[in-house]
N, C-alpha and C positions, 0 to 999 in steps of 0.2 A: 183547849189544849192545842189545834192544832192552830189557832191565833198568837198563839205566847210561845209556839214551836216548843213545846215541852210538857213531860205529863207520862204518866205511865197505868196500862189498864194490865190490872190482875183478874183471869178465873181461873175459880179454883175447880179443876179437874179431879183425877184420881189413878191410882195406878190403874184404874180400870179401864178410863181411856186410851192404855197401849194396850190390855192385857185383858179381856173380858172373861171370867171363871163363870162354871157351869153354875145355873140358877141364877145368876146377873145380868144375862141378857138383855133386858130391859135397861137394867140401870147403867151398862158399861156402854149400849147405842146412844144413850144419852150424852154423855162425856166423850163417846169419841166423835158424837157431831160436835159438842162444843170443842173439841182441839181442833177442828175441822176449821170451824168456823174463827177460830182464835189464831194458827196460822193464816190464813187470807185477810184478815184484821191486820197481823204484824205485817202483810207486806204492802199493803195501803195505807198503813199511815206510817210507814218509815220514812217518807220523804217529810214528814211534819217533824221529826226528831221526837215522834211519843213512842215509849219502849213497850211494847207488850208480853205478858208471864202468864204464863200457865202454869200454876203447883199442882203437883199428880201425888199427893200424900198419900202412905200407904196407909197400913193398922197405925191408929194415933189412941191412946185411949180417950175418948169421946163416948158417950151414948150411942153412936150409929149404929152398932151392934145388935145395942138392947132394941132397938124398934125394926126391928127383924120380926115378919109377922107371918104365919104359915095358918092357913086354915084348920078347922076342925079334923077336916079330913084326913088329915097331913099329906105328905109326897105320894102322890101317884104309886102303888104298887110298881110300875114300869119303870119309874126310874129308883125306887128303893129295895137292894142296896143300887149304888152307882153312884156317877161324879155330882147329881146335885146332890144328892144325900148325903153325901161325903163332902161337901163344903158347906154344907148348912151346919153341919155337926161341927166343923172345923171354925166358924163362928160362933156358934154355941160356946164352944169351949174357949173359946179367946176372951167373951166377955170381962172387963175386967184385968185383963192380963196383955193387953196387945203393947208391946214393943212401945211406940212410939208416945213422946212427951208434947204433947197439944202446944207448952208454952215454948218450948224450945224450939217446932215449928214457926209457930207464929213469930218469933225471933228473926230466924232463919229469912223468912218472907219479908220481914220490917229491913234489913240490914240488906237484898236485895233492891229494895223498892228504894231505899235514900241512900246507899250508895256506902253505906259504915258497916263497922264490925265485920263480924269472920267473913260473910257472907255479899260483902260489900264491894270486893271487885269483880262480880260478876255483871252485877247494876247493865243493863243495857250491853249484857256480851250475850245472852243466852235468851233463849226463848222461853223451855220448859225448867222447871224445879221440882225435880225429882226429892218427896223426904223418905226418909228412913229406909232402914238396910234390907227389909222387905221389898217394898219399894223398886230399890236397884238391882237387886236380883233378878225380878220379874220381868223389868226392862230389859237388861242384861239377856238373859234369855229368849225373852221376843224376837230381841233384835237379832244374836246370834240365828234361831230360825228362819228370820227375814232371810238374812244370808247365804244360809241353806238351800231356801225356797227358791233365790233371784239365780244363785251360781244352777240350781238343778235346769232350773226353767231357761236357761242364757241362752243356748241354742237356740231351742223351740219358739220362744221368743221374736228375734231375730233374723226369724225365718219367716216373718210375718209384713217383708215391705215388699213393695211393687218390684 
């Protein structure tokens, strides 16, 4: 790619890698090193003219669900009721039923990646691909916090040079 000055690298992330939910820990560390690691990729090989994409798919119906696997024991008394028990239940009950259509992603990402259809003038404008409306909600709200977080802390912050 970066001989033929062209080429585009896709991983596929998760909404999890902006938004990590209680009892994903493991799995959303994992995808937010790979964003980690997927921006400093785009900004090393931009001068070769190769694009690089992160898709953060939210609920797609997939199997990912079904292989959700909880021991015999089930959830710790300490955390049952509370926030992991209550997003375990909340993919429990989504099995089957999640929002998002697999193929119409997979669409969305082909029409990115060669530069056609709905999704085709973004080709080489954007970094991440956000799908489904789950998805951008979650973002949406991350980030609005960000915001929150950077305007509360701005002072204190800033108060921290020589």
């Amino acid at each position: 790619m970066r001989a033929k000055r062209a080429g585009t690298i896709v991983n596929v992330s998760s909404v999890a890698g902006q938004d990590g939910l209680p009892s994903c820990g493991m799995y959303a560390a994992s995808k937010f090193a790979l964003e980690g690691l997927t921006e400093a990729l785009q900004r090393e090989v931009e001068p070769y003219r190769i694009d690089v994409l992160i898709v953060e798919p939210g609920m797609f119906r997939t199997n990912f669900l079904s292989a959700v696997e909880i021991t015999k024991a089930g959830v710790s008394p300490a955390y049952s009721p509370g926030p992991v028990q209550d997003i375990l239940n909340k993919f429990d009950g989504a099995i089957g039923k999640q929002p998002g259509d697999p193929a119409r992603a997979a669409a969305r990402i082909f029409e990115v990646v060669t530069g056609t259809g709905m999704a085709g003038n973004l080709k080489g404008k954007i970094l991440r691909l956000p799908l489904g409306g789950d998805c951008v909600e979650r973002i949406e709200a991350k980030n609005k916090k960000i915001a929150e977080d950077l305007q509360a802390a701005r002072d204190a912050s800033l108060s921290t040079a020589f």
